[in-house]
C-alpha positions in Angstrom: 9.1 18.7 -2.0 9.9 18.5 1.7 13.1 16.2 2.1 12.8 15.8 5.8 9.3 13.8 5.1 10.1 10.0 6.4 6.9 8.5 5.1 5.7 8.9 1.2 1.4 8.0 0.7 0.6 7.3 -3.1 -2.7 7.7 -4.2 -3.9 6.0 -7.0 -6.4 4.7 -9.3 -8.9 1.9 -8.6 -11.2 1.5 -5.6 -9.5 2.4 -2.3 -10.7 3.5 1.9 -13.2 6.2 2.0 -12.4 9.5 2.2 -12.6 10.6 5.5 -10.7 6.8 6.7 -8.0 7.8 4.3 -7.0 11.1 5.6 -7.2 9.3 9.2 -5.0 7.2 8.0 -2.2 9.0 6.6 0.7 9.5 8.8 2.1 13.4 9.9 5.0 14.6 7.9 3.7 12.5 4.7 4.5 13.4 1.2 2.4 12.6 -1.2 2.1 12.0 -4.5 -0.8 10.8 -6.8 -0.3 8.8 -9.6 -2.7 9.7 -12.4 -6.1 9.8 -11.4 -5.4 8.6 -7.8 -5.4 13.0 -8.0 -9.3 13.0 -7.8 -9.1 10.1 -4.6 -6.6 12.4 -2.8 -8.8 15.9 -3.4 -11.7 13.6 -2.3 -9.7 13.0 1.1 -8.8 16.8 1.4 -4.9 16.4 0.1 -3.4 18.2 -2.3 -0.3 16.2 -3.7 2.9 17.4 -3.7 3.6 16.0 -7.2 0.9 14.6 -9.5 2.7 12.1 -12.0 1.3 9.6 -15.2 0.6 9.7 -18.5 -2.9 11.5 -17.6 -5.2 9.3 -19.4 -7.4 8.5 -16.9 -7.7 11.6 -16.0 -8.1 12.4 -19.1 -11.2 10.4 -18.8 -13.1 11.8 -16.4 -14.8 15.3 -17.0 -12.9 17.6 -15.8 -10.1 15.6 -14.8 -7.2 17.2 -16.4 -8.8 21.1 -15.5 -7.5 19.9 -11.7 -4.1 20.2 -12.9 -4.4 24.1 -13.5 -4.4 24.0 -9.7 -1.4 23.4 -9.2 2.0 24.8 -10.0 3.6 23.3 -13.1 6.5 22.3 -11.2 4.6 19.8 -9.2 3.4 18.0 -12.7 5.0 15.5 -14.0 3.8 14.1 -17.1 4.5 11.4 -18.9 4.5 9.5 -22.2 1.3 6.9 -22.6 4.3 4.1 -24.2 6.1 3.6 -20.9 7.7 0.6 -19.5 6.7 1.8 -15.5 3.5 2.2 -14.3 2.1 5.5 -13.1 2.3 4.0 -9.7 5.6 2.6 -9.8 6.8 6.4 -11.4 5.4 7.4 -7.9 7.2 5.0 -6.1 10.3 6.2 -7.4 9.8 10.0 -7.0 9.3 9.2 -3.5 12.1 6.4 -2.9 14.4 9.2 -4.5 13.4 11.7 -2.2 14.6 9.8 1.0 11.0 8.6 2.2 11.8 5.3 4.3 8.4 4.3 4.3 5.8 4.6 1.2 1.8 3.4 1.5 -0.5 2.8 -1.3 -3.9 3.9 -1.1 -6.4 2.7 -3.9 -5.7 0.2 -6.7 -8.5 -2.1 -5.6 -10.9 -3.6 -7.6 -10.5 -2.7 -11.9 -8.2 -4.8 -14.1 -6.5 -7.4 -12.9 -3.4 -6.4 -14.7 -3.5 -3.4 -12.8 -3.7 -5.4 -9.4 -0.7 -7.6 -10.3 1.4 -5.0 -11.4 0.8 -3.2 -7.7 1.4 -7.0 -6.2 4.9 -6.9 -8.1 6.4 -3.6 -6.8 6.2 -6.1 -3.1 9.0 -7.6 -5.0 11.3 -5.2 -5.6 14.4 -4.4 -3.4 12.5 -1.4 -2.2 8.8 -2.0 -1.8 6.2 0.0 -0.4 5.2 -1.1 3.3 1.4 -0.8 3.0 -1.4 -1.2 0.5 -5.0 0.1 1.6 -7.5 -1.1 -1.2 -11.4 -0.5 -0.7 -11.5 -3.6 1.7 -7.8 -4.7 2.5 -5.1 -3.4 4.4 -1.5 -4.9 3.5 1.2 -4.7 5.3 4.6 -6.2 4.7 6.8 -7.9 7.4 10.9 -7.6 6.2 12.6 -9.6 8.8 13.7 -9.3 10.9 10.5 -7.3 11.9 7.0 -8.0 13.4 3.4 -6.5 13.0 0.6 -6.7 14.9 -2.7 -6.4 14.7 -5.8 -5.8 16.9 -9.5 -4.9 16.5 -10.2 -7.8 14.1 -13.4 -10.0 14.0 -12.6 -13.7 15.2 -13.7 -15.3 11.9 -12.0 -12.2 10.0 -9.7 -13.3 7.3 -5.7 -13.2 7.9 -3.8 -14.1 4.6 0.0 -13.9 4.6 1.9 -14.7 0.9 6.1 -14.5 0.6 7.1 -11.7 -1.6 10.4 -11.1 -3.0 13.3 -13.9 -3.3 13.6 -15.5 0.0 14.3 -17.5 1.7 11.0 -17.4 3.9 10.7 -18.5 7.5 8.4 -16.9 9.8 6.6 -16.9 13.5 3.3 -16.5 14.4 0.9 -16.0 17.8 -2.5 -15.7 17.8 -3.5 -17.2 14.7 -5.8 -20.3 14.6 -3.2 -21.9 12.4 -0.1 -21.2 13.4 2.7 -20.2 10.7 5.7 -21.5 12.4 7.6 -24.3 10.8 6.1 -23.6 7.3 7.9 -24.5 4.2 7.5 -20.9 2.5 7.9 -21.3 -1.4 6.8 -19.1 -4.2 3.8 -21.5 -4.5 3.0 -21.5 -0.7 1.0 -19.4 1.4 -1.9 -19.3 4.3 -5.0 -18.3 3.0 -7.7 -16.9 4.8 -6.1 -18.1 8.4 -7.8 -16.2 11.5 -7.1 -14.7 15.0 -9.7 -16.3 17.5 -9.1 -13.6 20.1 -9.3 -10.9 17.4 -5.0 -9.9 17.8 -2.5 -11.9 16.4 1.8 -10.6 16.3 3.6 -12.3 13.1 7.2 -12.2 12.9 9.0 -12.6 9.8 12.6 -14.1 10.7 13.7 -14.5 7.3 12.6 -12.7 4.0 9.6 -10.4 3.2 6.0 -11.5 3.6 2.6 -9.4 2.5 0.1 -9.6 5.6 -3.5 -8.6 4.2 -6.2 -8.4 6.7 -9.8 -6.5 6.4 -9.3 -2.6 6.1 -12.4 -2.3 8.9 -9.1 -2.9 11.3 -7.1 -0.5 9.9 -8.2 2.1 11.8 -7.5 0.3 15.3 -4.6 1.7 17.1 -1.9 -0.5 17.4 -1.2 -1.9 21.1 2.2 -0.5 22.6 5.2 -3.2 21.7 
């Protein structure tokens, strides 16, 4: 695998972007790496991972799953015990963290089991997260102060949700949003839920902490507007 790659994509099981949006979507100089059966949403997209990790049951699971494999050198296989304590996703977190990529993205993990779904909402809380999750419907982004993101392209009554991840403290700025953010007590139990940008572009600023930004995936292929 490349070192000089600065962004790391993970594809992974569970409903995710269409093909075609996904490979739009993922950045030059990516290395990738699918975790499990995220291998048949990657060949679906036209990549062919760099490494392919898991325990391989859910490829297992689907006919002709684990004959992909044979497509690849061995060396790009990594394979893995079902009794684990990581997740095949979080495994591909790592090998990608480990090899220097700055910046990792999810793609897939919507929809499924819901224990699934948390355990891809917990790796937001570790002290090196991914930076973006694209599910079938959602893109989300996280916002490690001090940093901003902003957003275009959105319907006016398209939802903007924003939840604190990690240990805080949480304090945060907003403009654009219907409700603005500023001057909210973040807590573990607080967050804005289906807020909205009127004018369809809205800039949030996290000042202190990390916070997960989820708006509709339909935006995610908007180009962002010059800072």
């Amino acid at each position: 695998m490349a070192m000089s790659a600065l962004r790391g994509i993970i594809f992974t099981g569970g409903e995710g972007p269409a093909p075609l949006l996904a490979r739009d979507l993922i950045p030059e100089r990516a290395l990738i790496v699918a975790a499990d059966s995220g291998l048949l949403a990657a060949e679906a997209a036209g990549v062919f991972p760099h490494a392919v990790i898991g325990d391989m049951d859910s490829l297992a699971e689907t006919p002709g799953g684990l004959e992909r494999l044979v497509r690849y050198p061995p060396g790009r296989i990594h394979r893995r015990p079902r009794a684990k304590d990581q997740s095949d996703t979080e495994l591909a977190l790592d090998i990608l963290l480990a090899q220097g990529c700055c910046e990792v993205w999810i793609i897939g993990g919507g929809g499924g089991r819901l224990d699934h779904l948390l355990a891809i909402r917990a790796l937001f809380d570790r002290p090196a997260p991914p930076s973006r999750w694209l599910t079938a419907r959602e893109d989300c982004r996280l916002a490690a102060a001090p940093a901003s993101l902003d957003a275009h392209g959105l319907g006016p009554e398209a939802p903007v949700s924003i939840f604190p991840v990690g240990g805080g403290p949480w304090r945060a700025h907003s403009e654009g949003l219907f409700w603005p953010v500023d001057g909210l007590r973040w807590g573990p139990f607080t967050f804005s839920l289906s807020n909205r940008a009127p004018s369809g572009a809205f800039r949030f600023s996290a000042l202190e902490g990390r916070f997960l930004v989820i708006t509709p995936l339909a935006a995610a292929g908007q180009p962002l507007p010059a800072p």
